[in-house]
C-alpha positions as CSV (number, residue, x, y, z in Angstrom):
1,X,-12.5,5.8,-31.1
2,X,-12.4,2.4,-32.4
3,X,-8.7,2.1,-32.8
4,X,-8.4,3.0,-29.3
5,X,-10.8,-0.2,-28.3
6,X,-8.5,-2.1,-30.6
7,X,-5.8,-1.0,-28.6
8,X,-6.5,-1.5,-25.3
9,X,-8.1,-5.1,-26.7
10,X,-5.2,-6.1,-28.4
11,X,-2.8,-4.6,-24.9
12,X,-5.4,-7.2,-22.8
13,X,-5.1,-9.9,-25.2
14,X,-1.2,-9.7,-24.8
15,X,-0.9,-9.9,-20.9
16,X,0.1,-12.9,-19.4
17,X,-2.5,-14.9,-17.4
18,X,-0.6,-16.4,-15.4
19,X,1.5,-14.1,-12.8
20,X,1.5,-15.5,-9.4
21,X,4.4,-17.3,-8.2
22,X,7.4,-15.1,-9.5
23,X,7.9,-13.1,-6.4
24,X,10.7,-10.3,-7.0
25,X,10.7,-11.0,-10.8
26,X,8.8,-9.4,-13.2
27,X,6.3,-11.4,-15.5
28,X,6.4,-10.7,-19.5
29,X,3.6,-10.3,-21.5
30,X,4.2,-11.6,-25.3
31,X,5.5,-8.4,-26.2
32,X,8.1,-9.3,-23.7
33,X,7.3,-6.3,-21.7
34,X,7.5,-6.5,-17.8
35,X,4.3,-6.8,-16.0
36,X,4.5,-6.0,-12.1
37,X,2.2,-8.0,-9.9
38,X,0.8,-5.8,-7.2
39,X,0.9,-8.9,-4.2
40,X,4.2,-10.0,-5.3
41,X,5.3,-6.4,-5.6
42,X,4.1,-5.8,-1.8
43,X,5.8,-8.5,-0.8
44,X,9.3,-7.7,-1.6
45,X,8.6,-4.8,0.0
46,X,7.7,-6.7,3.0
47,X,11.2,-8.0,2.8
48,X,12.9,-4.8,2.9
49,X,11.0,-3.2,6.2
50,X,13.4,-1.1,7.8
51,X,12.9,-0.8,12.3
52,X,14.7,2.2,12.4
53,X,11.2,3.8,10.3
54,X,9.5,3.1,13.6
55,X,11.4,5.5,15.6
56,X,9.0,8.5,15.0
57,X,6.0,6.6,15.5
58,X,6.8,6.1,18.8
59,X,7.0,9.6,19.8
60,X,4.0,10.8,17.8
61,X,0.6,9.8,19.3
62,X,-1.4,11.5,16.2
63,X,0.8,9.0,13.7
64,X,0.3,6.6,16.2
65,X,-3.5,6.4,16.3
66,X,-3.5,6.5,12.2
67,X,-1.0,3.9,12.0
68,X,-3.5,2.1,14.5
69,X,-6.4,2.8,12.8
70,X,-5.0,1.6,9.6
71,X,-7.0,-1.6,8.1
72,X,-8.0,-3.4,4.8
73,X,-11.2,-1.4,4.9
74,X,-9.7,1.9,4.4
75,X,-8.0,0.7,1.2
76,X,-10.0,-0.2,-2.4
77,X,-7.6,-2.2,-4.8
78,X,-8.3,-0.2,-8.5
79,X,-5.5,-2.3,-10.1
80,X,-3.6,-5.3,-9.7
81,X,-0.4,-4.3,-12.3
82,X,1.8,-1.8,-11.0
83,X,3.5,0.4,-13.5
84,X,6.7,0.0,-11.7
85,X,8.7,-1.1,-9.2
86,X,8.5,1.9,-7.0
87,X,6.7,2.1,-4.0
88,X,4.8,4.8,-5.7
89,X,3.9,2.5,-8.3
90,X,2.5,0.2,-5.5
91,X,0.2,2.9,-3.8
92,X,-1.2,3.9,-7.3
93,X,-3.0,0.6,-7.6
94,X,-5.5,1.6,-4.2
95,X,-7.8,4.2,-3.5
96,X,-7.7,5.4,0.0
97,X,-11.2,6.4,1.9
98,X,-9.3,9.2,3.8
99,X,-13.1,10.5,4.3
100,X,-13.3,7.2,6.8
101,X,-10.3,7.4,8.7
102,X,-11.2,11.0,9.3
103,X,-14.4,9.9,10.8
104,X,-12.7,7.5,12.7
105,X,-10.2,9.4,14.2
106,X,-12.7,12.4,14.8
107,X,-10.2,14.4,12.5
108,X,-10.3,16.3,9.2
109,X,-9.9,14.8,6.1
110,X,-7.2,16.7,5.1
111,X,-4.9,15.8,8.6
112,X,-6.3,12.1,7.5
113,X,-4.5,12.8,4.0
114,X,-1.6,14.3,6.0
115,X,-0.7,11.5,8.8
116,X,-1.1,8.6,6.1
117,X,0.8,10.2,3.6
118,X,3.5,10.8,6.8
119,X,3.2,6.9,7.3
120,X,3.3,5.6,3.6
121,X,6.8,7.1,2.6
122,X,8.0,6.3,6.0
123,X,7.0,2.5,4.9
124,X,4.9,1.8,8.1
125,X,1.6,0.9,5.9
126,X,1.1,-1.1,3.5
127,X,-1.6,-0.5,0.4
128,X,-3.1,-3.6,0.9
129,X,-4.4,-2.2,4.5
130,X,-1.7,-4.0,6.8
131,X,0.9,-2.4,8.6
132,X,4.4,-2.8,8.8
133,X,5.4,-5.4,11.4
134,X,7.1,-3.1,13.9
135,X,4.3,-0.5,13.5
136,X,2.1,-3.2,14.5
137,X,4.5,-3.4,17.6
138,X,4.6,-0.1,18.4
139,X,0.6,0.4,18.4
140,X,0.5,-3.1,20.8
141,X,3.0,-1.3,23.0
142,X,1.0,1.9,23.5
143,X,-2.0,0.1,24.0
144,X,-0.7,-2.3,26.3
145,X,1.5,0.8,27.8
146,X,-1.9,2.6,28.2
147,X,-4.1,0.2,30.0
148,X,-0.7,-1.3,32.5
């Protein structure tokens, strides 16, 4: 048991303080491993939002009122070092409180599991809480659609 304290001491020890500021590049620890940072990680993300994602959102009201309901309060940061690039990678840092947006939507949890996991790989949410910025259009357009 004690070598596996050592370990994860000695893994700690090695990481590299300082990460912020090296947006789309990796950080090294002394090993000279990579080390992903989970808001600079999001962000190139950001960069590479794709509209055309959108297009089912606007002809799906249940995605639509998830995608609306979707906020920093429904996400709990567990890590902030990715294991990867992937956009899996990024999602595995949160923990989502599906049980909330179930209660919010007056759904079941598992549809709450379904719609968000429907709007994650379509890259309309974000695991930080935000939306995408044409998901955020699209949800302003219903509304405003809604009460014109």
């Amino acid at each position: 048991m004690r070598g596996n304290a050592d370990l994860a001491q000695h893994a700690l020890a090695n990481v590299s303080v300082s990460l912020r500021g090296l947006r789309g590049r990796a950080a090294r620890n002394t090993a000279g491993h990579a080390v992903n940072d989970f808001d600079d990680l999001l962000q190139d993300w950001r960069d590479r939002e794709e509209h055309a994602d959108a297009l089912i959102l606007l002809q799906d009201n249940p995605m639509l009122k998830y995608a609306g309901l979707w906020r920093a309060a429904m996400v709990q940061r567990i890590s902030n070092y990715p294991l990867g690039r992937n956009w899996s990678d990024l999602w595995e840092c949160v923990s989502v409180d599906y049980a909330l947006l179930a209660d919010m939507a007056d759904d079941t949890e598992p549809r709450a599991k379904f719609q968000i996991r429907r709007l994650r790989e379509l890259r309309l949410i974000y695991p930080d809480g935000s939306r995408a910025h044409i998901a955020t259009m699209a949800v302003v357009k219903f509304i405003t659609n809604a009460l014109g």
